[in-house]
N, CA, C and O atoms as CSV, one atom per row, in Angstrom:
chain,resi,resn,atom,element,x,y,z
A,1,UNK,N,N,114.963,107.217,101.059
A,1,UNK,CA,C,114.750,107.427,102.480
A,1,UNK,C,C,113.288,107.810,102.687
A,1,UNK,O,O,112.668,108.254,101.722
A,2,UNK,N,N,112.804,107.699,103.644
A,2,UNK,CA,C,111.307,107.530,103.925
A,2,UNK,C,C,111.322,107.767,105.344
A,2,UNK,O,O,112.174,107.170,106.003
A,3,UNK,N,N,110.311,108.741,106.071
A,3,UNK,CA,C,110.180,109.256,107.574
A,3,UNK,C,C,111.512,108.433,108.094
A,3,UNK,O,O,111.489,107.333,108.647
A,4,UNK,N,N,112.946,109.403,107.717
A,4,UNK,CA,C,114.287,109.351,108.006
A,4,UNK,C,C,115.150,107.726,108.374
A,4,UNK,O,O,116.100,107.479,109.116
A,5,UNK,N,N,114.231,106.763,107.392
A,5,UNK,CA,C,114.998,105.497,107.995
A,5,UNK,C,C,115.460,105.026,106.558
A,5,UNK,O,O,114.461,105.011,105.838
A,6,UNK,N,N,116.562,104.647,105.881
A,6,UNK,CA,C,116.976,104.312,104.639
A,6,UNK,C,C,116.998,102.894,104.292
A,6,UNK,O,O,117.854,102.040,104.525
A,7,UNK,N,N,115.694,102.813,103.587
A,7,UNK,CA,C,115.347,101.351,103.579
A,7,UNK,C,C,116.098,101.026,102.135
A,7,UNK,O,O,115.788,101.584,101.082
A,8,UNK,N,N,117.099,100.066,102.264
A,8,UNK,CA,C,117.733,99.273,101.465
A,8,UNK,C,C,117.016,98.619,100.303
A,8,UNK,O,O,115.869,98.201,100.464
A,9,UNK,N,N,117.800,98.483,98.833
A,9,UNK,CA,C,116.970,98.035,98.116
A,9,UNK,C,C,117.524,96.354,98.098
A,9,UNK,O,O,118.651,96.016,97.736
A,10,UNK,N,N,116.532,95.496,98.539
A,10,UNK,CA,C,116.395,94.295,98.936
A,10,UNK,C,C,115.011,93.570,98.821
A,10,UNK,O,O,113.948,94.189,98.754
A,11,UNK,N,N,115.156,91.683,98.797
A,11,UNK,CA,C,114.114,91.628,98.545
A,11,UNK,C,C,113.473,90.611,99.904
A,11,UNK,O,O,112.488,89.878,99.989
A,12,UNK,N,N,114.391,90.929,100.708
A,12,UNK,CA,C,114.158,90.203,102.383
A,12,UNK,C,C,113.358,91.046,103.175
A,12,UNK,O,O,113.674,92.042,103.826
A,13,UNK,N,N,112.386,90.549,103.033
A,13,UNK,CA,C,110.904,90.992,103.490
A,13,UNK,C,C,111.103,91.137,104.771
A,13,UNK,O,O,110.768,92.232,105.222
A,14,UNK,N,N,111.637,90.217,105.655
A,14,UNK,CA,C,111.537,89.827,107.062
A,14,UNK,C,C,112.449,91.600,107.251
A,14,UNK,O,O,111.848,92.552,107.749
A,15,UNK,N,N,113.271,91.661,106.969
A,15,UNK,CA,C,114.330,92.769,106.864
A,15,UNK,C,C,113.909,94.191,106.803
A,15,UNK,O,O,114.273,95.069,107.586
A,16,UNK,N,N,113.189,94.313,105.900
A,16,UNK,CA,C,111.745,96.110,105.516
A,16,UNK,C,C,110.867,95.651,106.540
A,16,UNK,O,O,109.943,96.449,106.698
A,17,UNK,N,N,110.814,94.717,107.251
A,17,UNK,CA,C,109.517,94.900,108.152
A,17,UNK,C,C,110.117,95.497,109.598
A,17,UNK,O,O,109.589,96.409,110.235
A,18,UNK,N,N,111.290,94.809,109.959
A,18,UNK,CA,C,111.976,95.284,110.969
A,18,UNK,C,C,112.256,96.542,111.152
A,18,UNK,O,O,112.228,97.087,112.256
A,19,UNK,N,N,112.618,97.239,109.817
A,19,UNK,CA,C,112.558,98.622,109.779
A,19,UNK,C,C,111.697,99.391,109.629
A,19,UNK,O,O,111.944,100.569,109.892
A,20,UNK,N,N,110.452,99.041,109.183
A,20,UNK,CA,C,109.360,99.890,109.010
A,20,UNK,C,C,108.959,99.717,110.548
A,20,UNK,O,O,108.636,100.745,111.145
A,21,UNK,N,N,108.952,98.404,111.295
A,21,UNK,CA,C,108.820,98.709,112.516
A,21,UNK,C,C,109.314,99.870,113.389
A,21,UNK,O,O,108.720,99.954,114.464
A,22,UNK,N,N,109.870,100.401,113.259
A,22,UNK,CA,C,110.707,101.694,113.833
A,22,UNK,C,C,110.480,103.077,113.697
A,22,UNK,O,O,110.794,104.129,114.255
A,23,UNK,N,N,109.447,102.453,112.216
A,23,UNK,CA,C,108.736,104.014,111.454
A,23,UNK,C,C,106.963,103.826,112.229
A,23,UNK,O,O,106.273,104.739,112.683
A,24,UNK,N,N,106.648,102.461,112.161
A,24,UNK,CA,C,105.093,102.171,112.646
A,24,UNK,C,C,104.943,100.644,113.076
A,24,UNK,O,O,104.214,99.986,112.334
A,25,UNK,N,N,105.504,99.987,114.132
A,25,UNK,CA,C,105.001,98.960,114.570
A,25,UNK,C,C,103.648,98.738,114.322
A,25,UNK,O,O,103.528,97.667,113.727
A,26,UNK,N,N,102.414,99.368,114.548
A,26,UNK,CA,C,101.072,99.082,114.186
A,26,UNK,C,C,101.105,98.745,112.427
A,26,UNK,O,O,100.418,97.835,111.964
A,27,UNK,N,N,101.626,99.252,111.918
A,27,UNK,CA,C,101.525,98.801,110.271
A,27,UNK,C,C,102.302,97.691,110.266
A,27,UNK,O,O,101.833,96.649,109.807
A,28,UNK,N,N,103.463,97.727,110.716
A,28,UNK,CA,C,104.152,96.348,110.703
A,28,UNK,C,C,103.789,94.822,111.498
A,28,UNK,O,O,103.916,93.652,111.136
A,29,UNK,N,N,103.522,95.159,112.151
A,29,UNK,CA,C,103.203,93.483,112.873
A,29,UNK,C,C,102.275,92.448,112.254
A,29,UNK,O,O,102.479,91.241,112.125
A,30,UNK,N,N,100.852,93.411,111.776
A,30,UNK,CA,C,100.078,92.860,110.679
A,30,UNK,C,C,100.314,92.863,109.462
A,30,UNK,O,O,99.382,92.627,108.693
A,31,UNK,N,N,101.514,93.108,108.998
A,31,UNK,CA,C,102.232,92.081,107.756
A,31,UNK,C,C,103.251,91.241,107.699
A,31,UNK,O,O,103.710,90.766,106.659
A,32,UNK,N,N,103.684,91.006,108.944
A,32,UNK,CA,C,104.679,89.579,109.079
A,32,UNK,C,C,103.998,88.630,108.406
A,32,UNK,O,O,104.737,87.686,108.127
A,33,UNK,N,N,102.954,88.505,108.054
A,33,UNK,CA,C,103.019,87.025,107.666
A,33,UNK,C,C,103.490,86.766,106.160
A,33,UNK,O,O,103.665,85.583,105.869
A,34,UNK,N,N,103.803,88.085,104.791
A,34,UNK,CA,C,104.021,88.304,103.208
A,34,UNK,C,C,105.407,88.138,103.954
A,34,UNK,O,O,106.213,88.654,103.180
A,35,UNK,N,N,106.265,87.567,105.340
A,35,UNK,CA,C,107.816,87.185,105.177
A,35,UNK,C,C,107.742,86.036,103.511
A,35,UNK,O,O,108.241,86.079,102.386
A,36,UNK,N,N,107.018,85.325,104.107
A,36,UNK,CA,C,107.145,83.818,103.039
A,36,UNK,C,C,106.774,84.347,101.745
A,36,UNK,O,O,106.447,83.337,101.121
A,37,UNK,N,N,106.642,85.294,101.016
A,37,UNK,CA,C,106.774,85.942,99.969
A,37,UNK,C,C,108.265,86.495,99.338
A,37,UNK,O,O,108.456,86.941,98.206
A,38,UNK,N,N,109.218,86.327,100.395
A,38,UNK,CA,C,110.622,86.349,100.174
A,38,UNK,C,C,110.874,85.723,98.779
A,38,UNK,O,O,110.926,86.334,97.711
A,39,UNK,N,N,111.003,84.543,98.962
A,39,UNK,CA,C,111.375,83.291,97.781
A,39,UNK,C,C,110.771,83.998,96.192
A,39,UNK,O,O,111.398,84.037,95.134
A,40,UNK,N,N,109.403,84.497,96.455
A,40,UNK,CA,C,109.060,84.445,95.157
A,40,UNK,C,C,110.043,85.930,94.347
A,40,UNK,O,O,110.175,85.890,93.124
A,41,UNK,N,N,110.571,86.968,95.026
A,41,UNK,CA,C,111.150,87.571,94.280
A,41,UNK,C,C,112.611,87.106,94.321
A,41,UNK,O,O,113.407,87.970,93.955
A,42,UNK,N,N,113.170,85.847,94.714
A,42,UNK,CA,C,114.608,85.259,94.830
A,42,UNK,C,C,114.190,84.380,93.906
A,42,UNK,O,O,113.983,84.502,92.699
A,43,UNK,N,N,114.066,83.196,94.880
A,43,UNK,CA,C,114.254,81.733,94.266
A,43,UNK,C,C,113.263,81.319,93.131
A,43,UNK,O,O,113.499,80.630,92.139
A,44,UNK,N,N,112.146,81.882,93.503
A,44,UNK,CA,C,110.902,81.399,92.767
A,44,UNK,C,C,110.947,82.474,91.454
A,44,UNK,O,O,110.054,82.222,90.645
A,45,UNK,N,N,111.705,83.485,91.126
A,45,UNK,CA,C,111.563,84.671,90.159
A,45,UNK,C,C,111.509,84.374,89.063
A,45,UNK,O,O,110.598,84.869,88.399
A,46,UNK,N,N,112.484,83.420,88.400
A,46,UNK,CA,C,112.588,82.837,86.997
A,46,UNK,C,C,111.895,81.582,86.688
A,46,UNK,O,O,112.248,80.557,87.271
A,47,UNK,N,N,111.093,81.563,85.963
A,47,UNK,CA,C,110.066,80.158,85.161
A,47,UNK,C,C,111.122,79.195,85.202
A,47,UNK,O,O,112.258,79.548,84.886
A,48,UNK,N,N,110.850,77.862,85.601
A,48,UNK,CA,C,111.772,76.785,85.737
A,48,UNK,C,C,112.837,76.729,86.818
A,48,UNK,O,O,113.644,75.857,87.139
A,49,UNK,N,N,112.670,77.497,87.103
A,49,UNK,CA,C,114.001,77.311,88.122
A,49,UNK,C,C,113.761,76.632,89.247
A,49,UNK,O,O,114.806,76.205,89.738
A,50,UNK,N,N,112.723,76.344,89.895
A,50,UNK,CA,C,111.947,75.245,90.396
A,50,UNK,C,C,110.620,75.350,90.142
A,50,UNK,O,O,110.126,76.200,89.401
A,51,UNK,N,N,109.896,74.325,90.867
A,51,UNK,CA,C,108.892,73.656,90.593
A,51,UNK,C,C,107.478,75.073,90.565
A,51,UNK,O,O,107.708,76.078,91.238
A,52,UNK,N,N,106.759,75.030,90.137
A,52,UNK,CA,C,105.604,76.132,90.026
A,52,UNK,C,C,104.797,76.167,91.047
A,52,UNK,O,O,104.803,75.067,91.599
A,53,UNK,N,N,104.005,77.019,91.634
A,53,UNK,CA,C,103.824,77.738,93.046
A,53,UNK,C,C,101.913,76.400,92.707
A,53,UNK,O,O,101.404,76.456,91.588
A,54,UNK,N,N,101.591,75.937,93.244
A,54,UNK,CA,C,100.249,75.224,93.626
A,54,UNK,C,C,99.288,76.506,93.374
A,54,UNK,O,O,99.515,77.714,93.452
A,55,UNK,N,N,98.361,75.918,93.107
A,55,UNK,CA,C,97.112,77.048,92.929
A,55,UNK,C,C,96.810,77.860,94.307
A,55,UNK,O,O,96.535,79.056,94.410
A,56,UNK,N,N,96.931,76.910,95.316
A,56,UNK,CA,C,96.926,77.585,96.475
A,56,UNK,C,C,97.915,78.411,97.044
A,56,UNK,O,O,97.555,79.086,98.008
A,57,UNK,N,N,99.051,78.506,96.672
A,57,UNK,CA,C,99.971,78.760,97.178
A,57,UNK,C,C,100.055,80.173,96.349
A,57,UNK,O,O,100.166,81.250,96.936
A,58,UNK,N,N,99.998,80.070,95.115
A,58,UNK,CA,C,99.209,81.120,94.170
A,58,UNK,C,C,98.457,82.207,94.495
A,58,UNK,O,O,98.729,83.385,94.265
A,59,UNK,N,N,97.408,81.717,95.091
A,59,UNK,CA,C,96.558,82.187,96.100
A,59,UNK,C,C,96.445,83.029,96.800
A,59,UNK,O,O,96.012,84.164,96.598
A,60,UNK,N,N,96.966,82.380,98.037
A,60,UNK,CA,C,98.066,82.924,99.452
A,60,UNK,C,C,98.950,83.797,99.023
A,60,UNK,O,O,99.118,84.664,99.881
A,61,UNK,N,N,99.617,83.970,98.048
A,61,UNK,CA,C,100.462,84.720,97.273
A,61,UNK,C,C,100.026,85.960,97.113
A,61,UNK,O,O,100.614,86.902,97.642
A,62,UNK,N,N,98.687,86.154,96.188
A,62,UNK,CA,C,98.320,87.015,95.617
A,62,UNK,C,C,97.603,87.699,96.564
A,62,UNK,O,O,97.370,88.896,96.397
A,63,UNK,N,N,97.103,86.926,97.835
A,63,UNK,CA,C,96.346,87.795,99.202
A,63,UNK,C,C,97.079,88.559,99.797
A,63,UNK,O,O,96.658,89.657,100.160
A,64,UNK,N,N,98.503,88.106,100.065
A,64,UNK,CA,C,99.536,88.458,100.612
A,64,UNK,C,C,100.240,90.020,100.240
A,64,UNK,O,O,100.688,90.966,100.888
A,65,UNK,N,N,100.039,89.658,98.758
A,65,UNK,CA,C,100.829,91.185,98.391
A,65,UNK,C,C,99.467,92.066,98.012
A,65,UNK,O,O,99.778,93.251,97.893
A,66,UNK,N,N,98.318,91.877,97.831
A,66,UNK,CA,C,96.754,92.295,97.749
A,66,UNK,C,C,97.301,93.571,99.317
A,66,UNK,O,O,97.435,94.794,99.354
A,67,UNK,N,N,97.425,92.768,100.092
A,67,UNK,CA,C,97.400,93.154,101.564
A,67,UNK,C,C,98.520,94.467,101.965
A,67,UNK,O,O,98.487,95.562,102.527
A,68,UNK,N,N,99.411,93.651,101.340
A,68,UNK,CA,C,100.597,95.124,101.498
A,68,UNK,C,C,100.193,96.268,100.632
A,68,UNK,O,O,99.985,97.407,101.050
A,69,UNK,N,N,100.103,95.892,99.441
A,69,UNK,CA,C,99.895,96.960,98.546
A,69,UNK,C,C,98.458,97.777,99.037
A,69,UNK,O,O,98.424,98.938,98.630
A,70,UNK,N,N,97.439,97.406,99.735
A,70,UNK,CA,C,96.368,98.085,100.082
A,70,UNK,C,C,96.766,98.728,101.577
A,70,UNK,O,O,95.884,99.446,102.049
A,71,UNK,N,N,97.838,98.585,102.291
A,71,UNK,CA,C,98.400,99.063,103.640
A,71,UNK,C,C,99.418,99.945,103.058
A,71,UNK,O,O,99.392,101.085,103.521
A,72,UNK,N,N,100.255,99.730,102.215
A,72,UNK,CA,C,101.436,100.225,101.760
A,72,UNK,C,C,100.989,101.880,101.194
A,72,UNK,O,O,100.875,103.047,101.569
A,73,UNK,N,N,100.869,101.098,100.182
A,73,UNK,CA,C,100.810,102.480,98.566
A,73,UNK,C,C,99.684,103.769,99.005
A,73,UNK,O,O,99.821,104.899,98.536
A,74,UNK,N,N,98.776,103.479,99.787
A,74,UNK,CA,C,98.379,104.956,100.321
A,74,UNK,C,C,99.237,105.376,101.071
A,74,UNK,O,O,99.198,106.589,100.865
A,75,UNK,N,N,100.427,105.088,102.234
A,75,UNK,CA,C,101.355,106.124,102.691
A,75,UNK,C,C,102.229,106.772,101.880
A,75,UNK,O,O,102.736,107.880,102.057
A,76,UNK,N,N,102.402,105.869,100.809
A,76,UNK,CA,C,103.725,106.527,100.159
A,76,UNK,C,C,103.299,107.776,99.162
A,76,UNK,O,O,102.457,107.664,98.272
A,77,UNK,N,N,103.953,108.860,99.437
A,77,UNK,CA,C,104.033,110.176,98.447
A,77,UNK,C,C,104.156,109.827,97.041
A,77,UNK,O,O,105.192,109.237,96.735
A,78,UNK,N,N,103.219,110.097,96.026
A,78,UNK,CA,C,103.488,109.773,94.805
A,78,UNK,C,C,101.924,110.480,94.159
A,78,UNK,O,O,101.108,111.240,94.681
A,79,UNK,N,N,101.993,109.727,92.598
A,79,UNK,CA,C,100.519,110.443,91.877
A,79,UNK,C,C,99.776,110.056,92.541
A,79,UNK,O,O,99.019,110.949,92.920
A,80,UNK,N,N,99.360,108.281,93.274
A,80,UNK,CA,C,97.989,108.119,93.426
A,80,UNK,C,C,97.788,108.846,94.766
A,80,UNK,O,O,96.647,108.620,95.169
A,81,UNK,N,N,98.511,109.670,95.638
A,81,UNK,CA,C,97.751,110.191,96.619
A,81,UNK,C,C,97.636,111.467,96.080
A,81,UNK,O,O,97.308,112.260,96.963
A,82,UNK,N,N,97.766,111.964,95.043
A,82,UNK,CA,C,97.401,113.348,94.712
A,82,UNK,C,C,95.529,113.472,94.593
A,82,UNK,O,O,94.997,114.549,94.323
């Protein structure tokens, strides 16, 4: 649980955004777009299981969660905000 909203352990992005909306619309709206990052912890998770992500797509990928994790991980209580 996190500023009293019990975010589910899931990997439907679209889903934690809706709810973090409720905790901070301003943090949330400017990360709708890591929704399409869904797949890669579902469908895309295991080597082979389809086709491999394009260099670009790779990319876009790695900007995507670059982005959360630099919005994210300073709110959350833990070592690195000590």
């Amino acid at each position: 649980m996190w500023r009293e909203v019990d975010f589910p352990k899931t990997y439907d992005l679209e889903q934690l955004l809706d709810l973090m909306e409720s905790v901070n619309a301003g943090l949330a709206e400017p990360l709708r777009d890591v929704i399409v990052l869904t797949p890669y912890g579902t469908e895309l998770r295991y080597p082979g299981d389809r086709p491999d992500a394009s260099s670009d797509q790779a990319r876009e990928a790695l900007e995507l969660a670059r982005l959360v994790r630099d919005k994210i991980v300073p709110l959350v209580p833990g070592p690195h905000s000590e």
